[in-house]
N, C-alpha and C positions, 0 to 999 in steps of 0.2 A: 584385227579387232581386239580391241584388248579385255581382257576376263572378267574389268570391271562394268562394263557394258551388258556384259548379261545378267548380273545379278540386278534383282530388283531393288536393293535400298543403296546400291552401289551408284547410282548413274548423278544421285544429288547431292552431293557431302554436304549439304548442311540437315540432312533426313537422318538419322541414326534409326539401326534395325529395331525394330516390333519383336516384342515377342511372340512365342510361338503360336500360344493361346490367344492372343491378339489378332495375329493375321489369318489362323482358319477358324474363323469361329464365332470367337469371343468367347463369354464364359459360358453359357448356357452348352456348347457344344463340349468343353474343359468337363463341365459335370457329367453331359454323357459317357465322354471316354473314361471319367472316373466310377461311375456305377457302371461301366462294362469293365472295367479291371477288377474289380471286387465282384462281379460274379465267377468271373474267369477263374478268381482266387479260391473262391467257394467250390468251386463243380471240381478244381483238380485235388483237392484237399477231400472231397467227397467219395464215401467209399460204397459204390454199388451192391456190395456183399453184406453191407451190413444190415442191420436188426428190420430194417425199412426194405430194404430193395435187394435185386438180385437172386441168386436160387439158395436155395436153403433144402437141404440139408447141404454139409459141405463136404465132398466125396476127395477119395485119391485115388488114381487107375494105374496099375502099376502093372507091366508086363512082360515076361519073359516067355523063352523058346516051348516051356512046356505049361504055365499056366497065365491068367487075368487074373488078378488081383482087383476089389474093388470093396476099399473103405470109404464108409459114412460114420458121420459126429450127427448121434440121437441122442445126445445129453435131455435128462428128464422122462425118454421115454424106454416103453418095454416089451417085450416079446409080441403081446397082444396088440401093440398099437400099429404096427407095421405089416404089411404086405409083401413080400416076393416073389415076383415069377420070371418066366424067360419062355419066350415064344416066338416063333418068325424068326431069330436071331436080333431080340429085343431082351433085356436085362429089363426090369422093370421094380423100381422100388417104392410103394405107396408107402403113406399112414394117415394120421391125425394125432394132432398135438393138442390134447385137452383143458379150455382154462380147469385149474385148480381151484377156487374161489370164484363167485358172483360177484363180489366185494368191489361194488360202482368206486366209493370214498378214497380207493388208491389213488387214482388220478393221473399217474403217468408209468407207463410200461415199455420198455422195449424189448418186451420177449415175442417170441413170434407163436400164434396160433392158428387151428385151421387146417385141411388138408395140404399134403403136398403130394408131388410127384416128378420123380427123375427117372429119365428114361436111357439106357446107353445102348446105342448097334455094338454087334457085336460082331468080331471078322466070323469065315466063316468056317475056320477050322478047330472052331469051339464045340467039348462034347457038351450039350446042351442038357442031357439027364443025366450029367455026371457033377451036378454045380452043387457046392455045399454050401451053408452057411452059420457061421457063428454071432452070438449076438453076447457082450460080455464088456458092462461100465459103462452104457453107452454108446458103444462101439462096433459096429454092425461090418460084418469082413465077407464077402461073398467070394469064393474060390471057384473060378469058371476052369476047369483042364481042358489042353489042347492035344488036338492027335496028336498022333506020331508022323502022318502023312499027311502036310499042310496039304491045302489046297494051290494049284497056284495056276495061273491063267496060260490062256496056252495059243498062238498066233493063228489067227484066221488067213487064212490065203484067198486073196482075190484074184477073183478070175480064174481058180484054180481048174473048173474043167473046160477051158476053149484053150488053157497054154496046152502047146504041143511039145 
């Protein structure tokens, strides 16, 4: 059987190929795949972190053999506006971010207002009432220290008392 027999515009030479928008579709179907390209384009250009979406504040966790490290960006706010605690081996960072102005007549904002809350686990060889924290430019740095004798998990044996 020869290769020209399987194609479909192949089998009549005086038929010349359709284009492609032609043969699935037409054009009404050509516009869909074109407004689903352009959202496609939209959502990966789209940044979840920003002013609109995603978590806010924006933390860094940084951690070595002897402490946790864990900055947040509170640009605008201040000592009073914010909450810290650590409980259960939960880090816990509250606030509220106050409008500054009533002023309806601005008309477009993208600062973010409102409470927030982030929450971090925390391993469990953190000394819990040994956590400090500094607050300085905006800049909030909470220092978690770590023992000296990690925790670390230890093998359960099964069936350990019928083996003889």
């Amino acid at each position: 059987m020869a290769m020209r027999n399987l194609m479909p515009w192949g089998r009549d030479e005086s038929r010349t190929p359709a284009p492609i928008q032609e043969r699935q579709g037409g054009p009404f179907l050509s516009l869909h795949r074109e407004i689903d390209r352009l959202f496609d384009d939209f959502m990966q250009t789209w940044d979840p972190r920003g002013p609109r979406g995603g978590t806010w504040p924006s933390v860094e966790v940084a951690e070595t053999d002897n402490e946790i490290r864990v900055t947040a960006e509170l640009p605008g706010l201040t000592e009073k506006d914010i909450t810290l605690s650590v409980d259960n081996g939960v880090l816990c960072l509250c606030g509220e971010r106050r409008q500054e102005s009533e002023d309806k007549a601005s008309g477009y904002s993208e600062r973010r207002y409102g409470r927030f809350e982030r929450r971090f686990t925390l391993p469990h060889d953190v000394k819990e009432d040994e956590a400090t924290a500094r607050f300085n430019n905006g800049v909030l740095t909470v220092t978690l220290p770590r023992s000296a004798e990690a925790v670390h998990g230890r093998q359960i044996p099964i069936n350990a008392e019928t083996q003889h």
